[in-house]
Residue, then its C-alpha position, 0 to 999 in steps of 0.5 A: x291371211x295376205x288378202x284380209x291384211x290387204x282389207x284392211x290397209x287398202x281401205x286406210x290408205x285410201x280413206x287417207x289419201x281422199x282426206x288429203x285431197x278433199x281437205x283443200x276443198x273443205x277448207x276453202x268452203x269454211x274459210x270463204x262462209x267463216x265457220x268460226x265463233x263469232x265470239x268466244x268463250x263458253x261456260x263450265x259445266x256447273x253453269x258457271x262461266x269458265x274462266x281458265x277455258x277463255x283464258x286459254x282458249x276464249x281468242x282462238x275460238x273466233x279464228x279457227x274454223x269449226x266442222x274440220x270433222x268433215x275431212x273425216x266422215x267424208x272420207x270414210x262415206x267416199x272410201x266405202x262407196x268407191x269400194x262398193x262401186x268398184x265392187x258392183x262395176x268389177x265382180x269377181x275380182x279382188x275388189x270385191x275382197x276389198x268391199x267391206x260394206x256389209x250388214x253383219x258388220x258394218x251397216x250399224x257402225x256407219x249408220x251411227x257415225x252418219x246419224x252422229x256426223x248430221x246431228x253433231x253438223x247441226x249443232x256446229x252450225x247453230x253454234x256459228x250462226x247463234x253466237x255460240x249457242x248450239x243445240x241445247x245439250x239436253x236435245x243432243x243427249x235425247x238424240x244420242x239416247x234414241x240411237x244408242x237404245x235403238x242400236x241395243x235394242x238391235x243388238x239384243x233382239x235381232x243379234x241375240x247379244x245378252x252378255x259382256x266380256x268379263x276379263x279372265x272370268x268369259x261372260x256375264x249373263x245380263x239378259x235386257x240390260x245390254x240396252x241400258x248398259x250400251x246407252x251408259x257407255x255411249x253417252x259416256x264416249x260422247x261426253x269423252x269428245x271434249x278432247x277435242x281441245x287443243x291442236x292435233x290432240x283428239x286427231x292422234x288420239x282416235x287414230x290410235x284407238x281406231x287402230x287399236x280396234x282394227x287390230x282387235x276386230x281383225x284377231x276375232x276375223x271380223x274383217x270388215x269391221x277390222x276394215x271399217x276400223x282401218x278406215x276410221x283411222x286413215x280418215x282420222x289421220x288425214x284429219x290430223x296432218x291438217x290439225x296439227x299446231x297451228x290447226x287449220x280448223x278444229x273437229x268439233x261436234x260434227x267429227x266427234x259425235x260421229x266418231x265416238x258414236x261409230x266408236x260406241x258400237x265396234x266397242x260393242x261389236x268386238x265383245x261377246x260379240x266377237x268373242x273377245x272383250x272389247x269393252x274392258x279393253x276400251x279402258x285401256x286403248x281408249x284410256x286418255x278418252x276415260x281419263x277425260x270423262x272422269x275428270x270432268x266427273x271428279x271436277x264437278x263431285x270435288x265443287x259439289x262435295x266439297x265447295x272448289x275445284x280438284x282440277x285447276x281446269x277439266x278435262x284433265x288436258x286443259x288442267x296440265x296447259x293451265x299449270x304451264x305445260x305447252x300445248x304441244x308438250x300436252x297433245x304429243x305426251x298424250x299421243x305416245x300414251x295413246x298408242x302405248x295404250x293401243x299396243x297394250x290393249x292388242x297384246x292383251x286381247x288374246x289373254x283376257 
């Protein structure tokens, strides 16, 4: 017991503490090429030019430098090698207890948080060099489509995952709908990365959901993606302790399409799986990460339905900076929400 907790700290630690120490690097790196939007501002979801969201945010667009998302899949890829490596170099000795870089566990989860880290790298550098044109959205979600469905299609053929966690009632037999079913929810967590909106919110709240699944993962004995989890969380929160108010650089796509695709799978993998539910208990460790998407969907049903805004601006952050609240009011209020989530969702695993 002492030695899997000790899989899963050690792995945290270190991927926090190369965070910290390659965080000056990158820093210098997007402050000497000026990773940053030239200009300001963008568009609402409707097409229509967001003008609360400029209000808000239009200025700081043109000063903060993007791509801060690095720090974390940087370090998560640094912590798995120097742990492998350890491994390969020392046999026999604790460090190959601590190597979690296996292929029942944690090869699909990295492969989609590198595949989502280079794809969403691409986008934050058109964006910079095309005044603030990235890659078209319906590119990205083709992408996210082919991966996700690749993915599923692993999962259903090669794992024989045909069925979901259904709260206090076991399984649902859904036979191939696991593939549209795994795409559904893996465009819906990337369309959750717009939480990446003010400083220091996206940072604490993936921490605390990364955690929450660690310790999920962990409850099943799936140790090293409890491990991969751990670290996500580390790299995150080395993330964070640069991104607090005033942020020395934002995440954006690089750091969320990473996470939320890497998220997508240990989702996956902590259901039936794992034998647990890890789904349904995405609705409640990752509740502020829903919170967000229906937001946005409500915002766009209420202008389509019913001609004006239910929100004075979506996601659901912005809305609350728009009616007065401080900025910090708003990324700490939502990270105790998130770590309150986080102990719930543990505390609940066992019952589901």
């Amino acid at each position: 017991m002492e030695l899997a907790l000790l899989k899963v700290f050690a792995p945290t630690v270190t991927a926090f503490t190369i965070g910290i120490l390659i965080t000056p690097v990158v820093t210098h790196f997007l402050f000497k090429h000026k990773v940053w939007k030239k200009s300001g501002g963008k568009q609402a979801l409707d097409g229509t030019i967001a003008a609360v969201f400029n209000e808000l945010k239009g200025v700081g667009e043109t000063r903060t430098p993007r791509m801060g998302g690095i720090v974390i899949w940087a370090s998560v890829i640094l912590t798995v090698a120097l742990l492998f490596l350890l491994d390969w170099s020392f046999p026999n000795t604790l460090f190959a207890e601590l190597d979690f870089f296996s292929r029942s566990q944690t090869w699909v989860p990295l492969a989609a948080l590198l595949i989502g880290a280079l794809i969403g790298l691409l986008n934050d550098f058109y964006d910079v060099t095309h005044a603030g044109a990235g890659l078209r959205l319906r590119t990205r979600l083709i992408f996210i489509t082919l991966l996700a469905g690749s993915i599923a299609w692993w999962f259903y053929d090669k794992l024989e995952v045909s069925s979901i966690g259904i709260p206090f009632s076991g399984y649902l037999e859904v036979g191939w709908l696991i593939i549209p079913i795994f795409i559904l929810l893996t465009m819906a967590l990337y369309a959750s990365g717009v939480i990446d909106g003010i400083d220091g919110l996206s940072g604490g709240v993936f921490t605390a959901i990364f955690a929450g699944y660690a310790g999920v993962a962990y409850s099943q004995s799936q140790f090293d993606l409890a491990a991969l989890c751990g670290t996500l969380a580390g790299a995150t929160l080395a993330f964070l302790w640069f991104n607090i108010p005033p942020a020395r650089f934002w995440m954006t796509e690089t750091g969320t399409m990473a996470l939320t695709l890497a998220l997508s799978v240990i989702v996956f993998m902590t259901d039936s799986l794992g034998g647990g539910h890890g789904i349904s208990l995405l609705l409640i460790i990752g509740l502020p990460l829903v919170a967000t998407v229906f937001s946005n969907i409500l915002q766009i049903t209420s202008k389509k339905i019913w001609g004006r805004k239910l929100f004075r601006i979506a996601p659901l952050h912005h809305h609350f900076e728009a009616i007065g609240w401080p900025s910090y009011k708003v990324t700490m209020r939502y990270w105790v929400i998130s770590i309150a989530c986080a102990l719930l969702g543990l505390a609940l695993a066992p019952l589901l």
